[in-house]
C-alpha positions as CSV (number, residue, x, y, z in Angstrom):
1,X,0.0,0.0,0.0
2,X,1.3,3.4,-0.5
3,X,2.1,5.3,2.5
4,X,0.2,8.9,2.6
5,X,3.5,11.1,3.4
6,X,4.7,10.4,-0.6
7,X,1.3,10.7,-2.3
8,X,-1.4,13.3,-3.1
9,X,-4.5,13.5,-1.1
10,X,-7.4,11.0,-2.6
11,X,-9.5,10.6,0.0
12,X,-12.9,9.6,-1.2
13,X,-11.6,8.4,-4.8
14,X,-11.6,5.0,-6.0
15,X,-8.9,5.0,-8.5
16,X,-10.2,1.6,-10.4
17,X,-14.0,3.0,-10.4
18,X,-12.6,6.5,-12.1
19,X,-10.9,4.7,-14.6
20,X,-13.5,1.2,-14.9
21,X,-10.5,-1.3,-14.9
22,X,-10.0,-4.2,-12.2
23,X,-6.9,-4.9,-10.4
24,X,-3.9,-7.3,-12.1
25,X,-3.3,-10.1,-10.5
26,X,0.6,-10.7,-9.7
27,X,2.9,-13.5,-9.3
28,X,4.7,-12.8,-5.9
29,X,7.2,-16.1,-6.5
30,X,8.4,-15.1,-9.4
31,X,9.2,-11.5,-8.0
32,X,10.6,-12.6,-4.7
33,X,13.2,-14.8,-6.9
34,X,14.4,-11.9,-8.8
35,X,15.2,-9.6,-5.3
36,X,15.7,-12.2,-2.7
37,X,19.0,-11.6,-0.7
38,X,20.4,-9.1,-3.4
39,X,21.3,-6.0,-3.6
40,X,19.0,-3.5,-5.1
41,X,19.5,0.1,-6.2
42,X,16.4,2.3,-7.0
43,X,17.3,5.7,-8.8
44,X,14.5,7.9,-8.2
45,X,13.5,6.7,-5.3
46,X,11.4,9.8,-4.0
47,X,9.7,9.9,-7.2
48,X,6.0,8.3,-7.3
49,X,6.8,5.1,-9.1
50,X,10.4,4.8,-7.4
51,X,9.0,5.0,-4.0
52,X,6.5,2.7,-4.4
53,X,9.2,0.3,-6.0
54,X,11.0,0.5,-3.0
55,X,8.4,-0.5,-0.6
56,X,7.6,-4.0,-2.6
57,X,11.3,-4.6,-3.2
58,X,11.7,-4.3,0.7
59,X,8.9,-6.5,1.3
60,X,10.5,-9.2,-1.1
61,X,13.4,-9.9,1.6
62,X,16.4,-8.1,-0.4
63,X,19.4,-8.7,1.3
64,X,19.5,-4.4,1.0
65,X,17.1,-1.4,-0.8
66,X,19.3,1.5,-1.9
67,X,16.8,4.5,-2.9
68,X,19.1,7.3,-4.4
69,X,17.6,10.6,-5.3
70,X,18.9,14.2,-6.1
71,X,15.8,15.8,-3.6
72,X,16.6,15.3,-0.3
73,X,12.7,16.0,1.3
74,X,11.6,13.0,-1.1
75,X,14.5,10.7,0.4
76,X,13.2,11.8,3.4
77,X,9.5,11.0,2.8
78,X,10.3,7.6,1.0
79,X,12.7,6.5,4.1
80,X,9.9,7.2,6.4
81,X,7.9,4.7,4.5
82,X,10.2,1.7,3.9
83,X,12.1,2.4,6.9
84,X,9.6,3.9,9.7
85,X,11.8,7.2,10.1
86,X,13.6,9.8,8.0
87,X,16.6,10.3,10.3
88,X,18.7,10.2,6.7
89,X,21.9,9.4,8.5
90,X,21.6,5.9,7.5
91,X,23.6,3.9,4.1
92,X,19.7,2.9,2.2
93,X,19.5,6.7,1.3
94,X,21.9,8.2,-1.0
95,X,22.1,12.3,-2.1
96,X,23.2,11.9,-5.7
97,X,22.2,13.2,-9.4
98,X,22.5,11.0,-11.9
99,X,23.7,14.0,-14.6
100,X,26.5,13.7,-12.0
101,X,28.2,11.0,-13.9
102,X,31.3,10.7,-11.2
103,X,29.1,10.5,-8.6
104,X,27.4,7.9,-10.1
105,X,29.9,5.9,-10.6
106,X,31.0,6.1,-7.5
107,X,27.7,4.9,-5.8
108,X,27.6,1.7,-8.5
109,X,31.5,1.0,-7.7
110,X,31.4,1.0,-3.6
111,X,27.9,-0.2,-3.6
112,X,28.0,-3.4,-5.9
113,X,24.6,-3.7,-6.8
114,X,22.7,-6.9,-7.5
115,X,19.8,-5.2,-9.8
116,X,19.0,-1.7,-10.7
117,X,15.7,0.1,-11.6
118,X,16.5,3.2,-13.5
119,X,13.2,5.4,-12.3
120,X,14.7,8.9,-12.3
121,X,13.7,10.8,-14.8
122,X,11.6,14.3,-15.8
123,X,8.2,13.2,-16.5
124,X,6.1,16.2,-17.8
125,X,5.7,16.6,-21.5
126,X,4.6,20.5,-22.0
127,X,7.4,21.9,-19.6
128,X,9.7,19.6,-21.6
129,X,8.5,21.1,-24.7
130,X,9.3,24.4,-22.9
131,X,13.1,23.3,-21.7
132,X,14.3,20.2,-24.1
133,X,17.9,21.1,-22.9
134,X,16.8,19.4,-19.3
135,X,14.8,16.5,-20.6
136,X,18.0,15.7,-22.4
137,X,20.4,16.1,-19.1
138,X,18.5,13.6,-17.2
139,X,16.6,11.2,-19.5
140,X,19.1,10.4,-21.8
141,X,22.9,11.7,-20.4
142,X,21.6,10.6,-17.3
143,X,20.3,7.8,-17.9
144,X,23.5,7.0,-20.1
145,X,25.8,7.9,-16.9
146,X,23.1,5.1,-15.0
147,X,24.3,2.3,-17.3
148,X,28.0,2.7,-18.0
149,X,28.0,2.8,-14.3
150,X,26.5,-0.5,-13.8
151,X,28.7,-1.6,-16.4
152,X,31.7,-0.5,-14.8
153,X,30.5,-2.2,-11.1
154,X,29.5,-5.1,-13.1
155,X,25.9,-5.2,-12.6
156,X,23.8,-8.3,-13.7
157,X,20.7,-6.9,-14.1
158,X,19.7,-3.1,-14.4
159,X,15.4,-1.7,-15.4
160,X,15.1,1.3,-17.0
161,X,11.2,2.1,-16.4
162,X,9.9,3.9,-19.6
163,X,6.6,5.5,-20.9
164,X,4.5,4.7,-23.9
165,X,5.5,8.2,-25.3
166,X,8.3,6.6,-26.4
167,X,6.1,4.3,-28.9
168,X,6.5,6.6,-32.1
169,X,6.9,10.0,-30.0
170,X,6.2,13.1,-31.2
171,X,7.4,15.3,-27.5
172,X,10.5,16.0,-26.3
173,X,9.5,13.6,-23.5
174,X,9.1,11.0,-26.0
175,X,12.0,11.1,-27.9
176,X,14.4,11.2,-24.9
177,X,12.6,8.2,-23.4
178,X,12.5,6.4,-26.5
179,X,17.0,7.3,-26.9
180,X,16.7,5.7,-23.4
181,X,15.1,2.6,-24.2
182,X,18.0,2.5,-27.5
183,X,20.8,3.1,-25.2
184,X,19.6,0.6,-22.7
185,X,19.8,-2.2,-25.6
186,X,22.7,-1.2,-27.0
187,X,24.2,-1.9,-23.5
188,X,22.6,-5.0,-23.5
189,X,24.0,-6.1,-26.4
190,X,27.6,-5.3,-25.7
191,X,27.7,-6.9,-22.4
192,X,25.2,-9.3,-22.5
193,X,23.9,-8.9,-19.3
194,X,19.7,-8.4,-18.2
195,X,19.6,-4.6,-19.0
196,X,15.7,-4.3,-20.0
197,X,13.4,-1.4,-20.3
198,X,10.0,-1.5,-19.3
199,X,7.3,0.6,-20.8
200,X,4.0,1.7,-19.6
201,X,1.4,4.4,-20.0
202,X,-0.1,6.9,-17.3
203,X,-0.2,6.0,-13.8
204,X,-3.4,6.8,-11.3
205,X,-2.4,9.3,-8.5
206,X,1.0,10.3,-9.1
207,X,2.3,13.5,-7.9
208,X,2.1,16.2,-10.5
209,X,-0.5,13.9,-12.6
210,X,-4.0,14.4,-13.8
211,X,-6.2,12.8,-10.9
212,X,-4.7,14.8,-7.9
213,X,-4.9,18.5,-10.1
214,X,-8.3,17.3,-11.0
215,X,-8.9,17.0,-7.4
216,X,-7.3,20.4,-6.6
217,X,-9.6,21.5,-8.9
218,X,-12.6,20.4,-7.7
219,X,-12.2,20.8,-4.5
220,X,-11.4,24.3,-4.9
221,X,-14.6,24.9,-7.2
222,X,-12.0,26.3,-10.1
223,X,-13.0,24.9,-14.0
224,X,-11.2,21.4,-15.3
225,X,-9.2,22.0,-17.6
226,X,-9.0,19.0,-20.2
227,X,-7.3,19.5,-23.6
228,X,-9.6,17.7,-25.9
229,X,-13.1,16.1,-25.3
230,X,-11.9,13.0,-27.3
231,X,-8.7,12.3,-26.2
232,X,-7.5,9.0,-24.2
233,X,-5.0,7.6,-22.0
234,X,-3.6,3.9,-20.8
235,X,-4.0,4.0,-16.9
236,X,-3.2,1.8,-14.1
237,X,-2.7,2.3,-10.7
238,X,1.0,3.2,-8.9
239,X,1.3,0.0,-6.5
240,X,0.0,-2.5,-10.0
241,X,2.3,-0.8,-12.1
242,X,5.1,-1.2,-9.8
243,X,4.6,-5.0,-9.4
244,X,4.5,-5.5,-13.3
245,X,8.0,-3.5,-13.6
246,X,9.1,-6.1,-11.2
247,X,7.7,-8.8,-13.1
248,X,8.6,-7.9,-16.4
249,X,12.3,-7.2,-14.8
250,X,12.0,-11.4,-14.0
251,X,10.9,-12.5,-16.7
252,X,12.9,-10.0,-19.9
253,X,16.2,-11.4,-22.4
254,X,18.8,-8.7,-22.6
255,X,17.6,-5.8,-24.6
256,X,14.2,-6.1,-24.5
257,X,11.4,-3.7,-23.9
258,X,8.7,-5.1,-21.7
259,X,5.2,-3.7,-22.4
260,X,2.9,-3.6,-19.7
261,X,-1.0,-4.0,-20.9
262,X,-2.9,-1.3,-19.2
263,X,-6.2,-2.4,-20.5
264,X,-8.5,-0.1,-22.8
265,X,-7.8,3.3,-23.1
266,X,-9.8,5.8,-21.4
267,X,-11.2,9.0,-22.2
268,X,-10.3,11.6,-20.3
269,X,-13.4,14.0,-20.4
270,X,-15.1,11.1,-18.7
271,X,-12.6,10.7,-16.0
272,X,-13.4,14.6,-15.2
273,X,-17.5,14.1,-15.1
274,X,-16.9,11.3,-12.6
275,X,-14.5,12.4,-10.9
276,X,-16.9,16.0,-10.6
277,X,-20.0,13.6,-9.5
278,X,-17.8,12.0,-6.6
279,X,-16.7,14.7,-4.8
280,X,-19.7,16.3,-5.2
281,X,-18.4,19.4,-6.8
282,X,-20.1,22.2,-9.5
283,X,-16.9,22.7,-11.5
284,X,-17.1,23.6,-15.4
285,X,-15.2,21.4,-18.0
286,X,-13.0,23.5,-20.3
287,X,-11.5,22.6,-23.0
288,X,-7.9,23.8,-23.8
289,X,-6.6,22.0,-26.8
290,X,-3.7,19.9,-27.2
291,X,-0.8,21.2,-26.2
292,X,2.8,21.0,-28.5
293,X,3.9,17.5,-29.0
294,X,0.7,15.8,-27.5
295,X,-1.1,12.9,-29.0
296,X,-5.1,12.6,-29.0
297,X,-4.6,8.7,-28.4
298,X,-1.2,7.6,-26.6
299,X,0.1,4.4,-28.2
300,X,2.2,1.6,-26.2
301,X,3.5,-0.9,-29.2
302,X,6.3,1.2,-31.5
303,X,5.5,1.0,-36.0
304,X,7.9,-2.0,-36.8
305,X,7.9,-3.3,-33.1
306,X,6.3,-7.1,-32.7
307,X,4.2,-8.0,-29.8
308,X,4.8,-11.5,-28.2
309,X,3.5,-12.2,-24.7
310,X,5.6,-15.7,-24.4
311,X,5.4,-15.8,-20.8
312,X,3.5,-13.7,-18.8
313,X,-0.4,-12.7,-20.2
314,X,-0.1,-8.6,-19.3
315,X,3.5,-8.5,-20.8
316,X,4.7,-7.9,-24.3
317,X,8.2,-8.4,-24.9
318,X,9.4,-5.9,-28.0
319,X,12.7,-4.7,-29.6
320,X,13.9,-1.2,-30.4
321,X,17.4,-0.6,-32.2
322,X,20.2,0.0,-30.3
323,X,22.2,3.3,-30.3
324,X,25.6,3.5,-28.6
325,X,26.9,6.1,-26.5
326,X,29.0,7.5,-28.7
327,X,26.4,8.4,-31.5
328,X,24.9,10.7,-29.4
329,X,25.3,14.0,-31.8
330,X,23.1,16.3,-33.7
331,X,20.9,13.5,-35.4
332,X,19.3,12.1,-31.9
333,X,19.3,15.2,-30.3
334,X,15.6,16.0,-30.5
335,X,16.0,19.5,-29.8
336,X,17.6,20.0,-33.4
337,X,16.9,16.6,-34.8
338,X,13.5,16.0,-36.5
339,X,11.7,12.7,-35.1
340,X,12.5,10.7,-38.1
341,X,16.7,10.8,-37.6
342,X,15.7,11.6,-33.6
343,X,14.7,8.4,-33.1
344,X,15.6,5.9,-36.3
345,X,17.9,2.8,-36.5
């Protein structure tokens, strides 16, 4: 369960009845083998989906949970979950960025990690339109300092958790994510060790996300502002998300890009009605239009990419083309690059 301190307040919403899906069933064995007496790192650990990681890894007996994070409150708040206080003098918390490539490194090298899920990242796609210079310093140079760290402390088994706007992205957000997901098999390939993505599409009650500001809205009897009145998402809640990254991390071949199946897509404009009938608020609906580099209907499966589901029935297992490192120039930057060279083999 998700402790209160690291979530937004939604009391009196049932996050399955907003959205009409059922819970996923899980397969706690098959978890529990993958984090049993290792050592696992969690980047982004005050984040939503990185703090709820790291309460079901502790749960699965690791032999140790390292949550690193660059905001120190969040480390707090996460520690005070897991751990029952946020002293923060303690080794499970660690202060680091991962733009900080040294300091990376040195975390991986003294550390030894077992497995590592890659969850740090910047997550929202109009201020990354706004500021593509920062949605390229974290999601992909950080998230290449994250793997040639592992690489260098020899680490088996390392998660990068993606989005669905990498499948055929049109946002900066997108395109970073989807040079994350290339990078990560490209690693795989050279070393041949477990380094996976998984990809999955919004997730129910995340900070900063569209069920607490609606909410906020409400609440406050301001307008709901929703950008289209036919426009859809894939959503699934935090805590079933979390245990189909873990999963998918079980169950993935080096280089892979595990696709979680988040059920039918929902419309938004109907998530705002009922979310206005439960809380019992007056609020107007207004619409606002798309904004720059947002889709009408998100996608999850990639043009070219083949969907198998071999072992596990809400897991696709797909391909991307790897990029190396060292190709990292003007034609994947998607700041200059257009989409087509941005993110091609």
């Amino acid at each position: 369960m998700s402790d209160p301190l690291s979530q937004p307040d939604l009391h009196g919403l049932d996050l399955h009845d907003l959205v009409g899906t059922t819970p996923t069933p899980t397969d706690l064995d098959g978890m529990a083998d993958l984090v049993r007496g290792r050592r696992v790192l969690v980047t982004g650990a005050g984040g939503s989906i990185g703090s709820e990681l790291c309460r079901q890894l502790v749960a699965l007996a690791p032999r140790e949970v390292i949550m690193l994070d660059r905001d120190e409150t969040a480390l707090q708040q996460v520690q005070v979950s897991v751990a029952g206080h946020g002293l923060l003098d303690t080794r499970d918390v660690v202060l680091a960025d991962i733009r900080d490539a040294e300091a990376i490194d040195q975390v991986m090298r003294t550390r030894r990690p077992d497995v590592v899920f890659h969850a740090a990242a910047l997550k929202h796609l109009p201020m990354l339109e706004q500021y593509p210079d920062e949605a390229w310093k974290s999601n992909v140079l950080g998230t290449r300092n994250v793997l040639a760290a592992a690489v260098a402390a020899d680490v088996p088994t390392l998660v990068n958790v993606s989005t669905d706007k990498a499948a055929n992205p049109t946002s900066v957000l997108g395109y970073t994510k989807r040079i994350a997901e290339r990078l990560t098999a490209w690693t795989a390939a050279e070393t041949g060790r477990r380094y996976v993505s998984v990809r999955f599409g919004n997730v129910l009650g995340s900070r900063g996300s569209m069920i607490p500001l609606f909410a906020d809205l409400i609440r406050a009897g301001r307008p709901v502002t929703v950008t289209h009145p036919d426009a859809t998402r894939y959503f699934m809640t935090i805590p079933e998300a979390c245990h189909l990254v873990i999963q998918a991390a079980a169950i993935a071949e080096p280089g892979e890009v595990l696709v979680l199946d988040m059920g039918q897509p929902v419309r938004i404009l109907d998530v705002a009605t009922r979310m206005i009938d439960v809380l019992g608020g007056t609020s107007d609906i207004v619409f606002t239009g798309l904004r720059a580099g947002e889709k009408l209907h998100e996608e999850l499966i990639g043009a070219g990419e083949v969907e198998r589901r071999p072992v596990h029935p809400k897991i696709s297992h797909a391909s991307v083309p790897p990029l190396a490192p060292s190709e990292l120039d003007a034609t994947t930057d998607p700041r200059t690059a257009p989409i087509e060279l941005a993110v091609a083999a």
